[in-house]
VEXZAKE-737684 format. One record per residue: residue number from 1; x, y, z of N, C-alpha, C in turn. Coordinates in Angstrom, 1 decimal. Layout:
N
+-----+--------+--------+--------+--------+--------+--------+--------+--------+--------+
:   k :   n.xx :   n.yy :   n.zz :  ca.xx :  ca.yy :  ca.zz :   c.xx :   c.yy :   c.zz :
+-----+--------+--------+--------+--------+--------+--------+--------+--------+--------+
: NUM :      X :      Y :      Z :      X :      Y :      Z :      X :      Y :      Z :
...
+-----+--------+--------+--------+--------+--------+--------+--------+--------+--------+
END
This chain:
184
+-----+--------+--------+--------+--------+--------+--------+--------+--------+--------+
:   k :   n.xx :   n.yy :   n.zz :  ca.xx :  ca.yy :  ca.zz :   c.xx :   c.yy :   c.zz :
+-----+--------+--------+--------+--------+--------+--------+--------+--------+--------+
:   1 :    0.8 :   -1.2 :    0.0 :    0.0 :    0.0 :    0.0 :    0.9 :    1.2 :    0.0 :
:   2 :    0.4 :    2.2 :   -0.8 :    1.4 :    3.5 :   -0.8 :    0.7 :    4.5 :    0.7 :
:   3 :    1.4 :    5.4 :    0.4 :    1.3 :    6.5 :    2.0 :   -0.1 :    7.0 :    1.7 :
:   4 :   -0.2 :    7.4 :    0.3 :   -1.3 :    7.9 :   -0.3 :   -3.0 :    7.2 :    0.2 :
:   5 :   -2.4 :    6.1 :   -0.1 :   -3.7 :    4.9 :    0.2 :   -4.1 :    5.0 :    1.4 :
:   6 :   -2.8 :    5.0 :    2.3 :   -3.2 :    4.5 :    4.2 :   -3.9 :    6.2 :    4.0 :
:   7 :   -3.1 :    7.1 :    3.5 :   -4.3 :    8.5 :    4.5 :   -6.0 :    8.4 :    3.8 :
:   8 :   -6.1 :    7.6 :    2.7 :   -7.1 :    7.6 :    2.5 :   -8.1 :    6.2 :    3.6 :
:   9 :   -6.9 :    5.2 :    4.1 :   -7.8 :    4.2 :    5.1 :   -7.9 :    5.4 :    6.6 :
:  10 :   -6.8 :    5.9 :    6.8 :   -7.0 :    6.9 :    7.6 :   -8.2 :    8.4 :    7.8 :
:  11 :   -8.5 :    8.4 :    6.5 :  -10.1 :    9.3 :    6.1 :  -11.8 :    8.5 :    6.4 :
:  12 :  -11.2 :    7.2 :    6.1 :  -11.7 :    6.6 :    6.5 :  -12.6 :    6.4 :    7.4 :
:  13 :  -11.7 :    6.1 :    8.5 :  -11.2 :    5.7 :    9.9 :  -12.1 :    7.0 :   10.9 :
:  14 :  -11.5 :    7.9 :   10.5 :  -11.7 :   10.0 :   10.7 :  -13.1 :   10.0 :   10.3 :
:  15 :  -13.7 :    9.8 :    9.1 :  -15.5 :    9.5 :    8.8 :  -15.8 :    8.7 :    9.7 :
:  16 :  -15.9 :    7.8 :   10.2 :  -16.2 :    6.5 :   10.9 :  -16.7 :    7.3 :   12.2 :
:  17 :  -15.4 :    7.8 :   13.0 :  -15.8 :    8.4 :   14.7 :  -15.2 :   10.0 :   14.3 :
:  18 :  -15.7 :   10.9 :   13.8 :  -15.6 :   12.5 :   13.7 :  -15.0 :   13.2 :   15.2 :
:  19 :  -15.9 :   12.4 :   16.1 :  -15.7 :   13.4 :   17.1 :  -14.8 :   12.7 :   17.8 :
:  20 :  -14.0 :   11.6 :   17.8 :  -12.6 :   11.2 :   18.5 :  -11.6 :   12.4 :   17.8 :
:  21 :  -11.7 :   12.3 :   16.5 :  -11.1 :   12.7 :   15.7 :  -10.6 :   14.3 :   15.5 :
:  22 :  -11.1 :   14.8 :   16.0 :  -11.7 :   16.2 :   15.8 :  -10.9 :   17.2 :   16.6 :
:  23 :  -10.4 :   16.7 :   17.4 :   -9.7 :   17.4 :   18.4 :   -7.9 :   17.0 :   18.4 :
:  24 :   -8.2 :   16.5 :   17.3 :   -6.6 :   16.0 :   17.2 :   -5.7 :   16.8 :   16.3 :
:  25 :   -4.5 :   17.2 :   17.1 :   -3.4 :   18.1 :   15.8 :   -3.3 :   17.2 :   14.9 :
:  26 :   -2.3 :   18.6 :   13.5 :   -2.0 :   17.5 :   12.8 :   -0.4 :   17.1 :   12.9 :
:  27 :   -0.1 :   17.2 :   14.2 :    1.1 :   16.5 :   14.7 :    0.3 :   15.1 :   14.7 :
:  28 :   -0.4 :   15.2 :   15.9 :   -1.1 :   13.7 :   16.1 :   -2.0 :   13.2 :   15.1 :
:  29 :   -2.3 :   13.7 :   13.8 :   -2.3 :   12.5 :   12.8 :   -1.8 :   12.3 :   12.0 :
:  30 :   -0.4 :   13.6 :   12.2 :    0.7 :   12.8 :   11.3 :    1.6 :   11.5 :   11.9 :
:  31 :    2.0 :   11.7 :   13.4 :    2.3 :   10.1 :   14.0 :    0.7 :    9.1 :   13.5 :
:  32 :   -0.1 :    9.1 :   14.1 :   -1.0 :    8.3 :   13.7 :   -0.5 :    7.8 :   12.2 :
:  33 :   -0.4 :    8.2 :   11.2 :   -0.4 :    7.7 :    9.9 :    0.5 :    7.3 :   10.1 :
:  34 :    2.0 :    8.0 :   10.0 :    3.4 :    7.4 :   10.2 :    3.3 :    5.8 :   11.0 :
:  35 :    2.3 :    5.5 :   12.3 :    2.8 :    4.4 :   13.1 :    1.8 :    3.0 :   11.9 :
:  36 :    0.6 :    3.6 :   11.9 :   -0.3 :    2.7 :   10.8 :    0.0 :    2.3 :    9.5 :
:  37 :    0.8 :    3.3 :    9.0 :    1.6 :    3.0 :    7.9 :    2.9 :    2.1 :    7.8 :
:  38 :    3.6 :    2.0 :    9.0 :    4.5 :    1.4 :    9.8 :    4.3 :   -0.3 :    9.8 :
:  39 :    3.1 :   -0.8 :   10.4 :    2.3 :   -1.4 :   11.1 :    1.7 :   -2.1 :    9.6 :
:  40 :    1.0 :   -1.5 :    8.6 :    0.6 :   -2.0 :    7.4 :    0.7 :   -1.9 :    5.7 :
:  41 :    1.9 :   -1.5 :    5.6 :    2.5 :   -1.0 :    4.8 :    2.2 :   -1.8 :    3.6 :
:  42 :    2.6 :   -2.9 :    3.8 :    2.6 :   -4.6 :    3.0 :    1.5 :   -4.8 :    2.8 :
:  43 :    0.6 :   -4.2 :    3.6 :   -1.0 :   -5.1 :    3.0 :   -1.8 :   -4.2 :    2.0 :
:  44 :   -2.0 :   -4.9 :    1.2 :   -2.5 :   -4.3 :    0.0 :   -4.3 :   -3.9 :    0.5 :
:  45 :   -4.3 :   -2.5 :   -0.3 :   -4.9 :   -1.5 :    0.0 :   -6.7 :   -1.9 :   -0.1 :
:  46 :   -6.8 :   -2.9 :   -0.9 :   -8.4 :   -3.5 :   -1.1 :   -8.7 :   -4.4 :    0.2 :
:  47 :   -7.6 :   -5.3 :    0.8 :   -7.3 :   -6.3 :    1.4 :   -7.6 :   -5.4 :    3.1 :
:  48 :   -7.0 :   -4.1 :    2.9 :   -7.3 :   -3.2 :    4.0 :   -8.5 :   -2.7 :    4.1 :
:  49 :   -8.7 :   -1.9 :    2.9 :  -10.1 :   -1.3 :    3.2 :  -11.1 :   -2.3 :    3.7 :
:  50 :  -11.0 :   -3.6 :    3.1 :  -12.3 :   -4.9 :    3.5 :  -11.9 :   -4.8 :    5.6 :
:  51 :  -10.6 :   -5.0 :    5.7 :  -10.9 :   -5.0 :    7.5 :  -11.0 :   -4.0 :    7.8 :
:  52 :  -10.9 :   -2.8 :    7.7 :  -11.0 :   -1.7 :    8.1 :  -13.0 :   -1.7 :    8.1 :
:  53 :  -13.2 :   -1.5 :    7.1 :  -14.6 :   -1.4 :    6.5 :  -15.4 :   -2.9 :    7.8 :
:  54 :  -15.1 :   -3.7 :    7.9 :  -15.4 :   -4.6 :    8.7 :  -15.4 :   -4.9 :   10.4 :
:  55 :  -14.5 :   -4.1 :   10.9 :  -14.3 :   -3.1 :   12.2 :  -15.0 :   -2.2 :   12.3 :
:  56 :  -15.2 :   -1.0 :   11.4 :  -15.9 :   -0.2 :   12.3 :  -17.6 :   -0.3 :   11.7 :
:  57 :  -17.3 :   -1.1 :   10.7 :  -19.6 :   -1.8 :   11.2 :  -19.5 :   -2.2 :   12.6 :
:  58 :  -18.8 :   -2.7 :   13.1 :  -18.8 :   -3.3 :   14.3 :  -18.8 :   -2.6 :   15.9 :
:  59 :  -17.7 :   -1.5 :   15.6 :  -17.2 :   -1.3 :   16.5 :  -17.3 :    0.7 :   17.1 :
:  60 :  -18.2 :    0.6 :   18.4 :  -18.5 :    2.0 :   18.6 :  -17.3 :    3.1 :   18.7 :
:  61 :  -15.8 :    2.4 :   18.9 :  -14.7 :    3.1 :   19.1 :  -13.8 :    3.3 :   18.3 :
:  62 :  -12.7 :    3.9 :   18.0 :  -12.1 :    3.8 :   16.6 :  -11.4 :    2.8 :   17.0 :
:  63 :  -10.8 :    1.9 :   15.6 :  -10.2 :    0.6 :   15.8 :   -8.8 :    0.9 :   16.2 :
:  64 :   -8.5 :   -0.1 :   16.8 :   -6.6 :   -0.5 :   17.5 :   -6.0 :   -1.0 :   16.3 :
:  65 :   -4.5 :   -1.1 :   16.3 :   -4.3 :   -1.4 :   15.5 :   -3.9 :   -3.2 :   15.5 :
:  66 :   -4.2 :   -3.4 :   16.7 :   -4.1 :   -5.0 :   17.3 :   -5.7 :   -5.3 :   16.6 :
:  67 :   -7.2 :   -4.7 :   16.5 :   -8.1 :   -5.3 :   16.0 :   -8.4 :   -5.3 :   14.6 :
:  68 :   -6.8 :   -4.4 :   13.6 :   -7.3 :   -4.4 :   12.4 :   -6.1 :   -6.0 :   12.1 :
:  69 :   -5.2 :   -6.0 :   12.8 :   -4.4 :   -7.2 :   12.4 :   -5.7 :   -8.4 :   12.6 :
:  70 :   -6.3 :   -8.8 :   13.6 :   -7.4 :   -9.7 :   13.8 :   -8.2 :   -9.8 :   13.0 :
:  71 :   -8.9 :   -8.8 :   12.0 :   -9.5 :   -8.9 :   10.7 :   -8.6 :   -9.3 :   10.0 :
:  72 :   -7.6 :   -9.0 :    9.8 :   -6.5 :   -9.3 :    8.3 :   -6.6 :  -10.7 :    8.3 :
:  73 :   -6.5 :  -11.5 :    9.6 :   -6.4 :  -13.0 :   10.0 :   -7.7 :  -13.0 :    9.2 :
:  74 :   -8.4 :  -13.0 :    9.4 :  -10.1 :  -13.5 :    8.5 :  -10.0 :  -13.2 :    7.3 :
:  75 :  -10.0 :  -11.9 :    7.2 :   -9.7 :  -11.2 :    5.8 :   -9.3 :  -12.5 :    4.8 :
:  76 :   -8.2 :  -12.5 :    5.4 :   -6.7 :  -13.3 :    4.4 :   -6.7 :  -14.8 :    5.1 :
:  77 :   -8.1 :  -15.5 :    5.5 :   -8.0 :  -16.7 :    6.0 :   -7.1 :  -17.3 :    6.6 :
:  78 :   -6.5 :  -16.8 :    7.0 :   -4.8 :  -17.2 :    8.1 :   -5.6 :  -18.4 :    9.2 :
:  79 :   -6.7 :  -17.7 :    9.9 :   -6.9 :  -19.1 :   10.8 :   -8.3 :  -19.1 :   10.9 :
:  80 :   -8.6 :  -19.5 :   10.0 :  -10.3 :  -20.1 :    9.4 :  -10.1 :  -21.5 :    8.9 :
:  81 :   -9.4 :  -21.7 :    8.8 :   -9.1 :  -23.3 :    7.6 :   -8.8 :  -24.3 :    9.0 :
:  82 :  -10.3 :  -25.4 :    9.5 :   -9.6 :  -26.5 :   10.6 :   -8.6 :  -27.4 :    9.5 :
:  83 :   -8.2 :  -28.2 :   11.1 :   -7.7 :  -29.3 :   10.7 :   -7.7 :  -30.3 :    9.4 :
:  84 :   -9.4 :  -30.2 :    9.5 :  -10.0 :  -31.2 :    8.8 :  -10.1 :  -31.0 :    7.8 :
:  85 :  -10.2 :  -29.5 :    7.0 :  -10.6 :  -28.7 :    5.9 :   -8.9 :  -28.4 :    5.4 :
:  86 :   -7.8 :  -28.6 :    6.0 :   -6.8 :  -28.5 :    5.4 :   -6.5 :  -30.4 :    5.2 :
:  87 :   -6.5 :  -31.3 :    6.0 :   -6.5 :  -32.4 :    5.4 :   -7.4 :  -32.8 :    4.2 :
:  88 :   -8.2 :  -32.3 :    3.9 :   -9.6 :  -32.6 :    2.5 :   -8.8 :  -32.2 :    1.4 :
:  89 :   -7.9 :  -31.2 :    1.4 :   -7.3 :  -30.4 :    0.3 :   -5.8 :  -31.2 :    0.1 :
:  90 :   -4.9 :  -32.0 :    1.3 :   -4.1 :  -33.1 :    0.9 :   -4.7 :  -34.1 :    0.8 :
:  91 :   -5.5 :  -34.8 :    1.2 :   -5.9 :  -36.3 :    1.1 :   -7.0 :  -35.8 :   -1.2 :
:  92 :   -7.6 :  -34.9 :   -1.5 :   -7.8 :  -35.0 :   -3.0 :   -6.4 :  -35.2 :   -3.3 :
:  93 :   -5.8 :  -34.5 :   -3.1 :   -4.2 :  -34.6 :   -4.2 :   -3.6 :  -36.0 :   -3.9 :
:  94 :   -3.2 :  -36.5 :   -2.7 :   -2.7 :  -37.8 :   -2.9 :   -3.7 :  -39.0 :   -3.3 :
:  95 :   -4.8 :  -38.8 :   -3.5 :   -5.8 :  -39.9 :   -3.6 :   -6.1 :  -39.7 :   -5.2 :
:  96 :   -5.9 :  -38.9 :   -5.8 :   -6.2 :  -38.5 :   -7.0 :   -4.7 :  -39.2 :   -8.4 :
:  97 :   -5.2 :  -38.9 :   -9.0 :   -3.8 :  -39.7 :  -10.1 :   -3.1 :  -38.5 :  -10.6 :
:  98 :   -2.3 :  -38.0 :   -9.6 :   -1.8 :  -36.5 :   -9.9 :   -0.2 :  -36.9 :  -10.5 :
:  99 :    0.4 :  -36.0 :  -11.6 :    1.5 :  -36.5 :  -11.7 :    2.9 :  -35.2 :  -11.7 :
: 100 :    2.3 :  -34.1 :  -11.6 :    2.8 :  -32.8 :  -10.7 :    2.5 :  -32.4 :   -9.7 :
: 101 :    3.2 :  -32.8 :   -8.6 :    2.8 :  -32.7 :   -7.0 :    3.6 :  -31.6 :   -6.9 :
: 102 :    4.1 :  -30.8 :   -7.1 :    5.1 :  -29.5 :   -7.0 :    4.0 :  -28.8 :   -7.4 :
: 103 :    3.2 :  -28.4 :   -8.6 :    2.0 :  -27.7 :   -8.8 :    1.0 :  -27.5 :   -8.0 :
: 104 :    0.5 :  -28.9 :   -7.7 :   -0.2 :  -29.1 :   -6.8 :   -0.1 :  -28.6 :   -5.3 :
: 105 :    1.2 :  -28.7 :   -5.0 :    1.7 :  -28.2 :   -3.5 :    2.1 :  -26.5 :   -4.2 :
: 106 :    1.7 :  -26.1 :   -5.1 :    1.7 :  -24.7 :   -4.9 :    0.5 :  -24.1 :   -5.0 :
: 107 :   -0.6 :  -25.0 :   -5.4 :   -2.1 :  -24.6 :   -5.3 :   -2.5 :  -24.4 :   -3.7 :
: 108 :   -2.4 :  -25.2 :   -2.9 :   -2.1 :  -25.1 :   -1.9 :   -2.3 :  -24.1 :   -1.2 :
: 109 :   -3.0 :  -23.9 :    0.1 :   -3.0 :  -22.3 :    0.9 :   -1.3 :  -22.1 :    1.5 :
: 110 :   -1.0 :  -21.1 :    1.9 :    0.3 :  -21.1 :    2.9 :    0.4 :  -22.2 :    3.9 :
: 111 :   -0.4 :  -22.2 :    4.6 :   -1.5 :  -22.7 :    5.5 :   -0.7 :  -24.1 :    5.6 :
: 112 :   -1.3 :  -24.7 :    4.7 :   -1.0 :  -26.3 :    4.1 :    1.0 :  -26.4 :    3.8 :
: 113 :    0.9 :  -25.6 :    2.7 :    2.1 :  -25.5 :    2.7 :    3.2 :  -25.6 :    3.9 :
: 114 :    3.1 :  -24.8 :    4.7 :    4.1 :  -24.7 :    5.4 :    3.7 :  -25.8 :    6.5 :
: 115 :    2.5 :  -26.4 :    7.0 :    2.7 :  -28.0 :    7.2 :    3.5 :  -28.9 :    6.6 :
: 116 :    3.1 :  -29.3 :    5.6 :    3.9 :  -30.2 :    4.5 :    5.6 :  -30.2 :    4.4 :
: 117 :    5.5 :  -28.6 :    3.9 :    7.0 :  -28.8 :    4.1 :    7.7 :  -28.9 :    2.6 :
: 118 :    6.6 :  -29.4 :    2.1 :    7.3 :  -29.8 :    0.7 :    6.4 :  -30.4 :   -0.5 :
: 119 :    6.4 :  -30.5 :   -1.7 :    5.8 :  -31.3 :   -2.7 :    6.2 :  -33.0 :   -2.0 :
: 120 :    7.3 :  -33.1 :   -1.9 :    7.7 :  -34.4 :   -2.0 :    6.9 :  -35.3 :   -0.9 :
: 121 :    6.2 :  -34.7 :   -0.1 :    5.3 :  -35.7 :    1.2 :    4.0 :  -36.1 :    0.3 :
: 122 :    3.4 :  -35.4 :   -0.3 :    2.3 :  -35.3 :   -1.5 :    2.9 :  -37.0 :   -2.5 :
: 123 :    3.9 :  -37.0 :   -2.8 :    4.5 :  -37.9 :   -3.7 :    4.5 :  -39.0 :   -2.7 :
: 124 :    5.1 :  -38.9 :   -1.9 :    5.3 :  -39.6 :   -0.8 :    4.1 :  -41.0 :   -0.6 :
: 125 :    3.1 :  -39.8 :    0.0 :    2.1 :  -40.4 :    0.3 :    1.1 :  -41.2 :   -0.7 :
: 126 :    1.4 :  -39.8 :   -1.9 :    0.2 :  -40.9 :   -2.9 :    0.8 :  -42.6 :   -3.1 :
: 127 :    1.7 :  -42.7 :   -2.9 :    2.1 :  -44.3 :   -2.9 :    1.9 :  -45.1 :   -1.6 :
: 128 :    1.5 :  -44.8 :   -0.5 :    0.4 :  -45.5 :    0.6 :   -0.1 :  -46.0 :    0.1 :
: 129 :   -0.5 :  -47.1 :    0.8 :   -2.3 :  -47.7 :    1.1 :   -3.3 :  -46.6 :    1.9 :
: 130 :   -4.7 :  -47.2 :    1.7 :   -5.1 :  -46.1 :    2.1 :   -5.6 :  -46.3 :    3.8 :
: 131 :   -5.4 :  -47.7 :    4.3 :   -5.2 :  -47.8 :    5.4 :   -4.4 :  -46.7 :    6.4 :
: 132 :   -3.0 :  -47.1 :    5.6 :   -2.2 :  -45.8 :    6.3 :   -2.3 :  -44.8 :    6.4 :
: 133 :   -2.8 :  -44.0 :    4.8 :   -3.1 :  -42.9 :    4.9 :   -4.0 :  -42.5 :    5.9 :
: 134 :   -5.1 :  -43.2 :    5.7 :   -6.7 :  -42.9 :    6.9 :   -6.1 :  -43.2 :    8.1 :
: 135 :   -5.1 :  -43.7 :    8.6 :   -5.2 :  -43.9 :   10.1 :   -4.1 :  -43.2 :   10.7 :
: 136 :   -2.7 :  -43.2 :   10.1 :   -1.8 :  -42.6 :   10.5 :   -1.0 :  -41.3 :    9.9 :
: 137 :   -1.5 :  -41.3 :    8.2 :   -0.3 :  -39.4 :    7.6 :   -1.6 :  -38.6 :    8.1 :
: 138 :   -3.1 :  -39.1 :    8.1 :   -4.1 :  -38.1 :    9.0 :   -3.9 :  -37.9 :    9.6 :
: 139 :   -4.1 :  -38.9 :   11.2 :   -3.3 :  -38.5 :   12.2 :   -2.5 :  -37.2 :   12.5 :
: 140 :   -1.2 :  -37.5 :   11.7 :    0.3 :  -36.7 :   12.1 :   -0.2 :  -35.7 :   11.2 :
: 141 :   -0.8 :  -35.2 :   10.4 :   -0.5 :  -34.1 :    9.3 :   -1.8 :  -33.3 :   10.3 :
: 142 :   -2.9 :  -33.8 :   10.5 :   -3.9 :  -32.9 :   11.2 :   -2.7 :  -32.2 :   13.0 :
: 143 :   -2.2 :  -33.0 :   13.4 :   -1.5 :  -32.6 :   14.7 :   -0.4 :  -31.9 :   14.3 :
: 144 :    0.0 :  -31.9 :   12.9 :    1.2 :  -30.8 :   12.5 :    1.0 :  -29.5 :   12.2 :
: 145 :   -0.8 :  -29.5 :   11.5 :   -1.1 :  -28.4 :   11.2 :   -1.9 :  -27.6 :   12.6 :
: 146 :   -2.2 :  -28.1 :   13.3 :   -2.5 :  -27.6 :   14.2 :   -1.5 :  -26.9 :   15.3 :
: 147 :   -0.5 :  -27.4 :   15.1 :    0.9 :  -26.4 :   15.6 :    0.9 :  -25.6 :   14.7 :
: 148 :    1.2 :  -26.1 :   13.8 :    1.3 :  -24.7 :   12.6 :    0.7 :  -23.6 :   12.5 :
: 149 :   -0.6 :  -23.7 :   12.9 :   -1.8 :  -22.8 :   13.3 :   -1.3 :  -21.7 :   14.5 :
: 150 :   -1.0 :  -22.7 :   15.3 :   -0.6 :  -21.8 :   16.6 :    0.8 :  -21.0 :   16.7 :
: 151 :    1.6 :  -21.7 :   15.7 :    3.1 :  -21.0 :   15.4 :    2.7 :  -19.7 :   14.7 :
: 152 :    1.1 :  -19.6 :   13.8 :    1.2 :  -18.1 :   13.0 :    0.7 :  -17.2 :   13.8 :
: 153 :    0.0 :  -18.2 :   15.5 :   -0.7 :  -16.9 :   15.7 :    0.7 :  -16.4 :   16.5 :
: 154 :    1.6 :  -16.8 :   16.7 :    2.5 :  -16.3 :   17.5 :    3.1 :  -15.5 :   16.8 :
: 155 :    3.0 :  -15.5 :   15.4 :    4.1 :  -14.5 :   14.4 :    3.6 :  -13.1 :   15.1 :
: 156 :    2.2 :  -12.6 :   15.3 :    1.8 :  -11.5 :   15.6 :    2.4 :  -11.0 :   16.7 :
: 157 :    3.4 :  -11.8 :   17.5 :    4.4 :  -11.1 :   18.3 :    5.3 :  -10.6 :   17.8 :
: 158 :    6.0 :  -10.9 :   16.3 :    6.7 :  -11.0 :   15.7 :    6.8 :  -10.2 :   14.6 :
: 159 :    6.5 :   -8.6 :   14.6 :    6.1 :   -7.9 :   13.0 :    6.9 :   -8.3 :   12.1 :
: 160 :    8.0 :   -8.3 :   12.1 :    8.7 :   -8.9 :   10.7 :    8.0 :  -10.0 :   10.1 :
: 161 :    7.9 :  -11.3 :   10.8 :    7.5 :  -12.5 :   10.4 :    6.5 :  -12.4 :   10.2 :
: 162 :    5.5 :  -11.7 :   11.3 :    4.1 :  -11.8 :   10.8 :    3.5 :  -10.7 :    9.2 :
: 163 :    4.7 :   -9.7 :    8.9 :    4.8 :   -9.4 :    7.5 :    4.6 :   -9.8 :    6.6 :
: 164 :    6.0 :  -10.7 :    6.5 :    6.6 :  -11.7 :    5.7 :    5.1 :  -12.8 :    5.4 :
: 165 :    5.0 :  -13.5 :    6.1 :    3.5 :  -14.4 :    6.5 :    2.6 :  -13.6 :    5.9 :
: 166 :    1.9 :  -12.8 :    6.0 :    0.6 :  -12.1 :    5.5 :    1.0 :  -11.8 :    3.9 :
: 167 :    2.3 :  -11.1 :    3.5 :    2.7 :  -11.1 :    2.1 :    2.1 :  -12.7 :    1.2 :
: 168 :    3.1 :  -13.3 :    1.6 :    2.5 :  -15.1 :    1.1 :    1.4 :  -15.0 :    1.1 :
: 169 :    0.5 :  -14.6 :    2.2 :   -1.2 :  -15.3 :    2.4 :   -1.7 :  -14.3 :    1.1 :
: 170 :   -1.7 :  -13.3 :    0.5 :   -2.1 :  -12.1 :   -0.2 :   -1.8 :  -12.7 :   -1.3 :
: 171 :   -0.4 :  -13.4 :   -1.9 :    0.1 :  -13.9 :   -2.9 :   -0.5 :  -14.5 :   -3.4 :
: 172 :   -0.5 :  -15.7 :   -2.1 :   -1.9 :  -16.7 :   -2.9 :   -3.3 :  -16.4 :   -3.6 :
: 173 :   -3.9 :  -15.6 :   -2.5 :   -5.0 :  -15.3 :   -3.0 :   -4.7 :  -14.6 :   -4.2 :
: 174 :   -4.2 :  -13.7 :   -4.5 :   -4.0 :  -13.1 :   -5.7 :   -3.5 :  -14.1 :   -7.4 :
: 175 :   -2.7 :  -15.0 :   -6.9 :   -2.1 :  -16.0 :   -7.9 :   -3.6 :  -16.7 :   -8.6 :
: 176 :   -4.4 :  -17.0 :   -7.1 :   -5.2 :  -18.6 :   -7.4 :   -6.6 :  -17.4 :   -7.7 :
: 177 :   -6.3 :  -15.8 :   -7.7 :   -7.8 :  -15.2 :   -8.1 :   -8.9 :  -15.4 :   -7.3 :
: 178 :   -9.2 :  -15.7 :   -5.8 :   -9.6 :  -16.1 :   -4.5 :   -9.6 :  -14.9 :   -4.1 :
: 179 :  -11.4 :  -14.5 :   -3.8 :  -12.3 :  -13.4 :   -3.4 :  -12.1 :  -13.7 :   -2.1 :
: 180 :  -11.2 :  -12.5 :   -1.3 :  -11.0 :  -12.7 :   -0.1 :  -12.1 :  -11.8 :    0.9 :
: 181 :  -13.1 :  -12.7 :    2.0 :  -14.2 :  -12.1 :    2.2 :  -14.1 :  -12.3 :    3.6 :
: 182 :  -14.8 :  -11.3 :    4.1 :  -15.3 :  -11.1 :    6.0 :  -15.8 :  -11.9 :    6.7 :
: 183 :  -15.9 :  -12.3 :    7.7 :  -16.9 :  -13.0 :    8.8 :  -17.2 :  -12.2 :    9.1 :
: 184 :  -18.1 :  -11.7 :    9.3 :  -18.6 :  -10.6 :   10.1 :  -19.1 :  -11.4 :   11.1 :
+-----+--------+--------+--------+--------+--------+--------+--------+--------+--------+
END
């Protein structure tokens, strides 16, 4: 997102609650931009306006910048996808007669991805029985992604990583053309 953009999520924001707003220098909304521009620099500006736009239907106060990262998570499906709904998306590909598992493991959410680890477990696995698969790469791959899940929510302690991380989630969506939408 350019500077241009955030003062426009930041007009936003200013329409939303007038009278928080109203009484503020423009010292104090030039830090205000400077720290939120800081803070979201990387996230592309449609991808913003949807949590922004989805916060303050909600919310009587102007939003934190800890509740617009908590939209971005929905926004950008970071942790909507269970266990079960990320195993459904590896068990089609190894159960299927696929013969580019590198493509396939790039179709893939981040999500999945960075469980896996690799195309090569995909290859791996399509040569199981399906005993094994159903009792034990389920198993282990649902209890891998479920750390995984909890390692992203930790990136939010982490702004670089959790940067880096949301860039990928944006990519995807963008690559695979995936209308990224709200829970309200």
């Amino acid at each position: 997102m350019t500077k241009n953009e955030m003062v426009q999520i930041m007009a936003v924001i200013t329409a939303a609650y007038p009278r928080f707003y109203d009484k503020q220098t423009e010292t104090d909304k030039l830090a205000a931009l400077r720290l939120w521009y800081r803070h979201f620099e990387y996230v592309d500006y449609d991808v913003m306006l949807q949590a922004v736009d989805a916060v303050i239907s909600k919310n009587k106060f102007p939003p934190t910048i800890a509740e617009i990262y908590e939209k971005l998570n929905i926004v950008l499906g970071i942790y909507d996808m269970t266990e079960t709904e990320a195993w459904s998306c590896v068990r089609k590909i190894i159960q299927g007669n696929q013969t580019d598992y590198q493509r396939q493991f790039e179709l893939l959410p981040p999500s999945v991805q960075d469980t896996l680890g690799g195309s090569d477990k995909l290859e791996e696995w399509s040569n199981l029985n399906d005993t094994v698969i159903d009792c034990i790469i389920q198993y282990e791959f649902q209890k891998a992604f479920s750390e995984e899940t909890e390692r992203r929510k930790r990136l939010m302690e982490h702004p670089n990583e959790y940067r880096r991380y949301l860039q990928r989630q944006q990519k995807y969506i963008c690559e695979n053309k995936l209308k990224c939408t709200v829970l309200a």
